[in-house]
N, C-alpha and C positions, 0 to 999 in steps of 0.2 A: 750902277755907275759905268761909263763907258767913257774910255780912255785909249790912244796909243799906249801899247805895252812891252813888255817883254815879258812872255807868257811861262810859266815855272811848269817843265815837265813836258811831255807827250800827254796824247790826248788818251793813251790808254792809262794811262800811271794814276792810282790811288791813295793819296795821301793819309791814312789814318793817325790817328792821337797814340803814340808810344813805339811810332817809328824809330828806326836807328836813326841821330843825327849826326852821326861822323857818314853817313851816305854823301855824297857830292849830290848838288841840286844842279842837274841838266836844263838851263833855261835857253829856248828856242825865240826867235824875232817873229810875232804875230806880225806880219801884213798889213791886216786890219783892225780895225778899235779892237779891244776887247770891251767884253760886258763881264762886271762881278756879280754874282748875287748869292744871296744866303736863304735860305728857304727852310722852315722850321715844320716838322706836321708831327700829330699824334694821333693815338690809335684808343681810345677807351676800351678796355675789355671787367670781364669779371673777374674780382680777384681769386686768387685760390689758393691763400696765404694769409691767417692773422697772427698778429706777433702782442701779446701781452706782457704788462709787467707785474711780477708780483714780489710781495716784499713783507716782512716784518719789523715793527719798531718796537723795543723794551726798555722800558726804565726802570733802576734798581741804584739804591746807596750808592753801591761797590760798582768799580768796572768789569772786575771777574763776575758777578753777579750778573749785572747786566748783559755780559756777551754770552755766559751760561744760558741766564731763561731764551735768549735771541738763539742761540744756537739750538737748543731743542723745539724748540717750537717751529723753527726755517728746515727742521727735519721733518716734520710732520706734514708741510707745506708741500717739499720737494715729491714723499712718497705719495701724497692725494695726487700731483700732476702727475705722477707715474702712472698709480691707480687707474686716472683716466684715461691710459691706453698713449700717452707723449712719450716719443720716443728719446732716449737721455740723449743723444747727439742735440736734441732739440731743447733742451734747457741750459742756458749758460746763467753763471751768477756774473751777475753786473756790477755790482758795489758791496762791500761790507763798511759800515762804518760805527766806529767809538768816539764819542763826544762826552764833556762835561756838560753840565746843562746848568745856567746860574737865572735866576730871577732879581731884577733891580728893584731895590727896597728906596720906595721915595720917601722915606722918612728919613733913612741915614745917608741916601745918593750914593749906595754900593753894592755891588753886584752880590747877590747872597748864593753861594753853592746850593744847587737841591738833588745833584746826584749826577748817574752817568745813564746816559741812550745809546742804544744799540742800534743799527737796522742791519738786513741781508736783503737782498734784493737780487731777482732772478730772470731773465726775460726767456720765455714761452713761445716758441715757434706751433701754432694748432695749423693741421695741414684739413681738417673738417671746419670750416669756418662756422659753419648750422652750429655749432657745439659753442660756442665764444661765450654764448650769457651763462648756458649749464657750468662753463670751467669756472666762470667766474664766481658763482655762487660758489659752487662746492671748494673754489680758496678760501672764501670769506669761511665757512662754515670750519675750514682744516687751520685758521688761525693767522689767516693774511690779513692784516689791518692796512694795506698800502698797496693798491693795484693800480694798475695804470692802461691805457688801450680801449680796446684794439685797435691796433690798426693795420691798414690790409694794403698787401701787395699780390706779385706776379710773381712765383717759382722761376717759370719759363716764357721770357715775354720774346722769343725770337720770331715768331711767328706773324705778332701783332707791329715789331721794330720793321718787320721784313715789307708788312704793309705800307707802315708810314715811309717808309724809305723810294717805295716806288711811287707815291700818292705826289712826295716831294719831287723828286726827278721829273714827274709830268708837269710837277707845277713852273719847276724852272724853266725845262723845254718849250713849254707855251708860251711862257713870259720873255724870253729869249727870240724867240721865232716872233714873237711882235716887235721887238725891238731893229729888228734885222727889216722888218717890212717896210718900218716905219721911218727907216732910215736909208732904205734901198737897196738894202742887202738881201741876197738871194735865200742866205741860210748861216745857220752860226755851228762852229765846230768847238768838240769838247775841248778844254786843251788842260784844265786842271781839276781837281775834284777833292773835298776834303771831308770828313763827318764826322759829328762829335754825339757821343747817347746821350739823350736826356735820359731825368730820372726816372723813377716810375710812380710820381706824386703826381697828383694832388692824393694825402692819404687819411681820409677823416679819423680822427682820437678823439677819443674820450677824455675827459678830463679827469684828472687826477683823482682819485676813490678814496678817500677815508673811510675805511669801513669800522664799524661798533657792532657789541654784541648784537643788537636790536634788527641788524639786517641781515641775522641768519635766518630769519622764517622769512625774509622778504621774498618774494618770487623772483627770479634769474630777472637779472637786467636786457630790456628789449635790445638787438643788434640788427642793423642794416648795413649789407656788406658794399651796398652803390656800386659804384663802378671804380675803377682807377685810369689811368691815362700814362700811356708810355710811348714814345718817340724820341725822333732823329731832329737833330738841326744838320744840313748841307748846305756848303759853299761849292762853286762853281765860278769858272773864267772860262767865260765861251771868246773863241774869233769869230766876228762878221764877217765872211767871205762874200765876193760875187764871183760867180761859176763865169768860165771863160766861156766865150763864144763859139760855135761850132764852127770851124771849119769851111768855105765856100767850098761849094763841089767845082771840081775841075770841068773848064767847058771839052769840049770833044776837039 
């Protein structure tokens, strides 16, 4: 979009997301049009981070019952992810939940009590992603009925943010510098600049795991860790300038 403005900021000033906003906003009179534009880029890299969920669910008469057998069994659980070398900072529990559990009787159209469900549920930070199908197995085998994942991210995507960030600034710069040609202008100056992180998705999951006795001799489930995608969106408000003219040299 290109517009008479009044342009927010100098041309060196960086606006970032969680700024102070009791700062006074210094707005200068562009000259000439300004140009807005928003320019978004990402960086694909390999992930180097899966995060899984694991979880047990028990049914019993009793409530005490039920969070009993859920509670020793979600111990056995939590020790096999040890076992496998996860470090405890790396497992957080996610949900505990007690519920009644009724079945509708359509002969008499009423809810008939059949007891109470337990679940615990944990999510797994694995920093060896090659290891994702071994973990998962060896939950099912330590008495996880409830897995969920993987799904894979980036520890440290500065590197790959650092790319997209410069890939966008050229894209604006070109796109800007046509605009200026195109309109007669010599050259466009920065005057405002802002950037927001994207996430670090797209992040393929797995679908939800019921697992049963019968898929303990099953072979570890195949895992492809693809790729992931992380980047920048950038806005920018350039001025059109035209460079003044040189000067006549003085005759003698």
């Amino acid at each position: 979009m290109i517009r008479p403005a009044l342009a927010a900021l100098a041309a060196s000033t960086l606006a970032l997301p969680g700024a102070a906003l009791a700062e006074p906003v210094i707005e200068i009179e562009a000259k000439g049009p300004v140009v807005e534009l928003t320019v978004s880029e990402s960086v694909s890299v390999a992930p180097d981070i899966a995060t899984i969920g694991a979880g047990v669910n028990t049914e019993a008469p009793t409530a005490t019952e039920a969070l009993r057998q859920n509670s020793a069994a979600m111990a056995k659980v939590v020790a096999r992810i040890k076992a496998l070398g996860v470090a405890e900072q790396d497992i957080q529990t996610t949900g505990i939940n007690l519920n009644a559990r009724y079945d509708y009787d359509q002969a008499t159209q009423r809810p008939v009590f059949r007891g109470y469900q337990a679940s615990n549920r944990v999510s797994v930070i694995l920093r060896k992603i090659d290891n994702a199908g071994r973990v998962l197995d060896a939950l099912v085998e330590a008495g996880a009925n409830d897995l969920s994942g993987p799904s894979f991210s980036i520890e440290n995507d500065a590197a790959a943010k650092d790319a997209a960030r410069k890939r966008a600034i050229e894209k604006a710069k070109a796109r800007v510098d046509e605009y200026a040609a195109l309109f007669g202008y010599d050259r466009a100056r920065v005057l405002w600049i802002s950037e927001a992180i994207e996430g670090r998705g797209p992040m393929p999951e797995m679908a939800m795991l019921r697992a049963s006795a019968d898929m303990v001799a099953a072979a570890p489930p195949p895992v492809q860790p693809g790729m992931v995608a992380t980047g920048i969106s950038m806005s920018f408000k350039f001025e059109l300038v035209k460079d003044e003219a040189a000067p006549a040299a003085a005759k003698p």
